[in-house]
N, C-alpha and C positions, 0 to 999 in steps of 0.2 A: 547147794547154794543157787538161789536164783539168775539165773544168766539175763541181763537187762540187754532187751535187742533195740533200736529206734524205730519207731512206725511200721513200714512197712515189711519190714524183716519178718515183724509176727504172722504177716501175714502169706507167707511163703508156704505154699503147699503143692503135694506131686499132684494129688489128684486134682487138680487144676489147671495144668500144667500140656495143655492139649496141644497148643502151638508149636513148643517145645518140643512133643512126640511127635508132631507131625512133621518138624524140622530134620528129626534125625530120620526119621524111616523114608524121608528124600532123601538122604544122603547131603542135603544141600544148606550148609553153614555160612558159605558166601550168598549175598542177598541177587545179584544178580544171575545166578544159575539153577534156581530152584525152575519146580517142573511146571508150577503155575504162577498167581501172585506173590508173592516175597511176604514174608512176617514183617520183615522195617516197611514196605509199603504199607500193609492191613494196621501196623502201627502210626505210621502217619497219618493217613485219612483218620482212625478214630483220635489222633490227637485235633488233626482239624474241626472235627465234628461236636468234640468235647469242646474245644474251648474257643471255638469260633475265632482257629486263624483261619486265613488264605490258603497257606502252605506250611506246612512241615516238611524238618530231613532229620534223620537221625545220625546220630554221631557216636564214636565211643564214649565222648565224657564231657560232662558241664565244659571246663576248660577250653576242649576244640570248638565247642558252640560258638563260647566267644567270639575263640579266632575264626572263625567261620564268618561270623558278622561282621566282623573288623576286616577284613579281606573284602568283603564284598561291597565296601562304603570305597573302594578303589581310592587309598589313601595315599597322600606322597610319604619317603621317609621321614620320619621325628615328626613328621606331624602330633600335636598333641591331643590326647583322650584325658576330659575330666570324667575322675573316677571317684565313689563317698572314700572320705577316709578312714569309715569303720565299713571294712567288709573282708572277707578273704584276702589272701594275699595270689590266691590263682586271680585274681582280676587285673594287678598291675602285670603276674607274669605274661597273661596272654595279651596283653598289650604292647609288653616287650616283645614279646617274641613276632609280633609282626612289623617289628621296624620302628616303633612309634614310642611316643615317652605317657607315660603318663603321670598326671597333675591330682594330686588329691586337690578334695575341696568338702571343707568342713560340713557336718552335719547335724539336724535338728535334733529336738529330745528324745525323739525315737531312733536316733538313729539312723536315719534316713539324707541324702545328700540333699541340701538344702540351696534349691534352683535359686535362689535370690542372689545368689552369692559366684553365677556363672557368667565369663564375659559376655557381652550381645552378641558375638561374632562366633562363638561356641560352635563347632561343626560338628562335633561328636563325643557322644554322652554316656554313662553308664550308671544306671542306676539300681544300688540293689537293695529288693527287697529282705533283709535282716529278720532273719529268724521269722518268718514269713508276716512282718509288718510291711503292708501294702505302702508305700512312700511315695510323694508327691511327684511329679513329672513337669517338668520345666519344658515350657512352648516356646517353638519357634526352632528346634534343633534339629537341623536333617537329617541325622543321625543317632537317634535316641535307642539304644539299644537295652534292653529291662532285665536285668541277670535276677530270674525267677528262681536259682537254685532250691530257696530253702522256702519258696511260697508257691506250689503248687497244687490248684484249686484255690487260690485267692481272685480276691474281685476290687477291681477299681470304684471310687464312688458312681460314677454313672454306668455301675453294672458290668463293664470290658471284666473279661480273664484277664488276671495278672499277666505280664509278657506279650499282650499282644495289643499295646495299643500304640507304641513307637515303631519303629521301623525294623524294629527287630526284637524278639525275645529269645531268651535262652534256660533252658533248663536242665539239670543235672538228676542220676540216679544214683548218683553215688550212696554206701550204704546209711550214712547220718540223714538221709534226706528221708521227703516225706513218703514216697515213694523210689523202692529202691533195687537196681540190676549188681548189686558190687559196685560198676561200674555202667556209664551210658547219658549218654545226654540227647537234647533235642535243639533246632532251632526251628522256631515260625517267623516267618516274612510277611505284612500285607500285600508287598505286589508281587505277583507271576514273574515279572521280570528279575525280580532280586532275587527269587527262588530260584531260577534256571540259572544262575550265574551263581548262586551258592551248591545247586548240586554239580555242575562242571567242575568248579575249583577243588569241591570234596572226593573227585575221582581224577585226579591228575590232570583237570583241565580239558578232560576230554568231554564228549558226547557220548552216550553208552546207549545201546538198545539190549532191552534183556536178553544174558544169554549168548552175549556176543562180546567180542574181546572190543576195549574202547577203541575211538575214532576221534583223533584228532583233525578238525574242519579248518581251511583258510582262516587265520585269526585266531585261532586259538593262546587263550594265556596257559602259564605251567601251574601247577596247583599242588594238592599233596594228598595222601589217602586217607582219608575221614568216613569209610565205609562204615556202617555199621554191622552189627554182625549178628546171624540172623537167630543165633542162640538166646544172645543178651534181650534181641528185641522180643522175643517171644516171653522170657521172664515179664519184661515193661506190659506187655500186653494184660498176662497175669496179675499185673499190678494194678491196673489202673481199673479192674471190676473192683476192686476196692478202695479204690480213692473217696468218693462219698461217704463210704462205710466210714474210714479211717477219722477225715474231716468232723464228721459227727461226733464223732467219740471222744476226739480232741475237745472238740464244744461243751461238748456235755462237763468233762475234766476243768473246763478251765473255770464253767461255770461255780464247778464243786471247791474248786480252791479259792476262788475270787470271793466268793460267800465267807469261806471259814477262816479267812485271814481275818485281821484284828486292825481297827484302824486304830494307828499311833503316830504321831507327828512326826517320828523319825523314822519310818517307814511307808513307802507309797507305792500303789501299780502305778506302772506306767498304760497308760490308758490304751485297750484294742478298740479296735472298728470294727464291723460287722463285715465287712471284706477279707479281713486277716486272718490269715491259716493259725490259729491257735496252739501253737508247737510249747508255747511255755505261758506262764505267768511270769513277766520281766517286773521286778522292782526294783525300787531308786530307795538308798539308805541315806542320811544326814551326813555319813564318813566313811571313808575309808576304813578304820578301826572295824565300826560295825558292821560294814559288811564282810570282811574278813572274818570277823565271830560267826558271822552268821552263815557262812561258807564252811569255817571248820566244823560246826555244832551239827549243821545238817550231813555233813560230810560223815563225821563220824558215827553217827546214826544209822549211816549206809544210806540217807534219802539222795537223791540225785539234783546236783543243782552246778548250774556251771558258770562262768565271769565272760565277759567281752574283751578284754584287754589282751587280748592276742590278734585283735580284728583290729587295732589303731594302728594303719598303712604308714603315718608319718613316722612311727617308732620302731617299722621292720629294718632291717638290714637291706634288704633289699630296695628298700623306696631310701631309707635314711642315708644309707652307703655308696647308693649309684651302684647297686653291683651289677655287673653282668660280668658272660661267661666268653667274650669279647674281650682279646688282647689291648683294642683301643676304645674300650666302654662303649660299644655302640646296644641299642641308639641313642643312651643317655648323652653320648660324645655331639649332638643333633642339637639341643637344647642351645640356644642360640644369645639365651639370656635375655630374651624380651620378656613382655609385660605375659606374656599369652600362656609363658610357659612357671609365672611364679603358682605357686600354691595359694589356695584362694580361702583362706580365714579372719576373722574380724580379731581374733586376739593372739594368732600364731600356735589355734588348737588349744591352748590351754583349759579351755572351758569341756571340752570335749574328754582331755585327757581325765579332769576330775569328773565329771561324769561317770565316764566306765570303771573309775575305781571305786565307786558307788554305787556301782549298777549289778546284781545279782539275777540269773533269769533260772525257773524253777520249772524243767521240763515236763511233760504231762504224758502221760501213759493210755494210748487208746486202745491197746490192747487189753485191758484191763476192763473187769465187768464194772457198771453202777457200783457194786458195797465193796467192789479194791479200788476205784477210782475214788468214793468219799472215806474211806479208811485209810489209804495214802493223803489225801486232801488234810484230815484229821492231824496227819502225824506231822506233814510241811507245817502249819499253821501252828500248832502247840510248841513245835521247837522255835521257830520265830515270837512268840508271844513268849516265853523264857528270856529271852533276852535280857 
């Protein structure tokens, strides 16, 4: 039986793998003890060079990037973070978890959080790219942070890398992603100063010179350890000679399915842009019923196709419940019950919620040559046109 990996998984090989052997025959796993430059540096700089941030730091995982960002925006407690209310549910946790509440706020046909709909007074923002559909960016927020997990190698309309045209971006390796360590993340900053202040807080706060135990300076804040580790990053490294390669391939796929679909009034793509990491064919059905058919029918076939409805924030338990792990609900206990901190939708979500139960997205395989990339393409398309 065929084992289905996601992107970059297939792309995993020893004999590539040079970083990694030179990680170990140092002896050196932690990033700051190694005998010369560090792999998470050699990683950073080419993440800077790739996709024209300022700075890069590496992390263990999309998640800590967040909180790495949100840390560094030097927030008060319960301050609130508008966040889309179709995305992970790691995006309201790492928002909890630094003290802060966060505020869903509805979002457009792609799924994308829709800036029309954020107070003027907005301090800090999150906006994430879904299934790597590059999504509009709301001006004027000093704190616009881009959760590029699942769009890496996407392009904004006037040309930026996804993640780095707010004030912070953040990306994940985790293995569903496009690029993938298991586990590992990144964050870029445009200014040097919010970069020195996000690698302090990533090592306890301190000042570190390679090679030497850290140094706490006059002033120093306390922080937490968001090292990365010099295994994981050598994997990333690995990866990212084939991000192009991957990107490509997805292209060429989506091409191949977007062609052999069938147009029928009660089924539609959801339109990509020429920016957008191409990770699926997303379509919108007439109902719920049919796309339910249309879920089972591919499903049973063994073709791979998966729903959104587990990314609607306002129906988690954890946004819907107020949970935390907080004997006095903090920092939901913060929420003060102003205007600042209501949820921001024109119909209370509703429109959003029937959407994603309509909404079917049809993954794409770049691992796959040209004649299994149109011979998959083939068989999506025929089973949909069955209907």
């Amino acid at each position: 039986m065929l084992r289905r990996l996601p992107y970059g998984a297939n792309y995993l090989q020893w004999d590539e793998m040079a970083e990694l052997r030179g990680a170990i025959e140092d002896k050196a796993l932690f990033r700051y003890i190694s005998s010369g430059t560090s792999v998470s540096s050699r990683l950073e700089r080419l993440v800077e060079e790739r996709l024209g941030a300022t700075r890069a730091l590496a992390v263990h995982n999309g998640t800590e990037a967040l909180r790495l960002a949100l840390m560094g925006t030097r927030p008060s407690a319960g301050d609130p973070v508008y966040i889309p209310a179709v995305t992970f549910v790691a995006v309201a946790g790492a928002v909890l978890s630094c003290g802060l509440v966060p505020v869903p706020v509805d979002v457009d046909e792609r799924c994308a959080l829709d800036p029309t709909l954020l107070p003027a007074d907005a301090q800090r923002v999150i906006v994430a790219h879904m299934e790597g559909m590059v999504g509009p960016l709301p001006r004027g927020v000093p704190y616009l942070i881009e959760d590029t997990a699942q769009a890496m190698g996407g392009r904004h309309a006037d040309g930026r890398h996804a993640g780095t045209a707010g004030y912070a971006g953040t990306f994940s390796f985790h293995h569903a992603k496009v690029l993938t360590s298991g586990e590992g993340g990144l964050v870029v900053v445009r200014d040097p100063a919010d970069w020195e202040l996000l690698r302090s807080y990533h090592d306890h706060g301190s000042d570190r010179e390679h090679g030497k135990y850290p140094v706490w300076r006059e002033g120093s804040f306390y922080g937490e350890n968001f090292c990365a580790n010099e295994a994981v990053a050598a994997v990333q490294l690995q990866q990212f000679r084939h991000l192009d390669e991957i990107l490509a391939s997805l292209e060429q796929h989506h091409r191949m399915l977007s062609t052999e679909l069938h147009d029928r009034p009660d089924i539609r793509q959801v339109p990509r842009t020429d920016g957008d990491v191409k990770v699926s064919v997303r379509i919108e059905l007439d109902s719920p019923e049919l796309r339910d058919r249309a879920l089972n029918e591919l499903t049973d076939k063994g073709l791979p196709c998966w729903t959104l409805d587990k990314y609607f924030l306002p129906g988690h338990p954890v946004v819907r419940d107020r949970a935390s792990v907080y004997a006095d609900g903090f920092p939901w206990n913060l929420d003060d019950g102003s205007e600042r901190y209501r949820p921001r939708s024109r119909d209370g979500f509703r429109a959003t919620r029937h959407l994603l139960a309509r909404t079917l997205c049809l993954p794409l395989a770049p691992e796959l040559d040209a004649a299994g990339q149109a011979q998959a393409a083939k068989e999506v398309a025929a089973t949909l046109a069955a209907l």
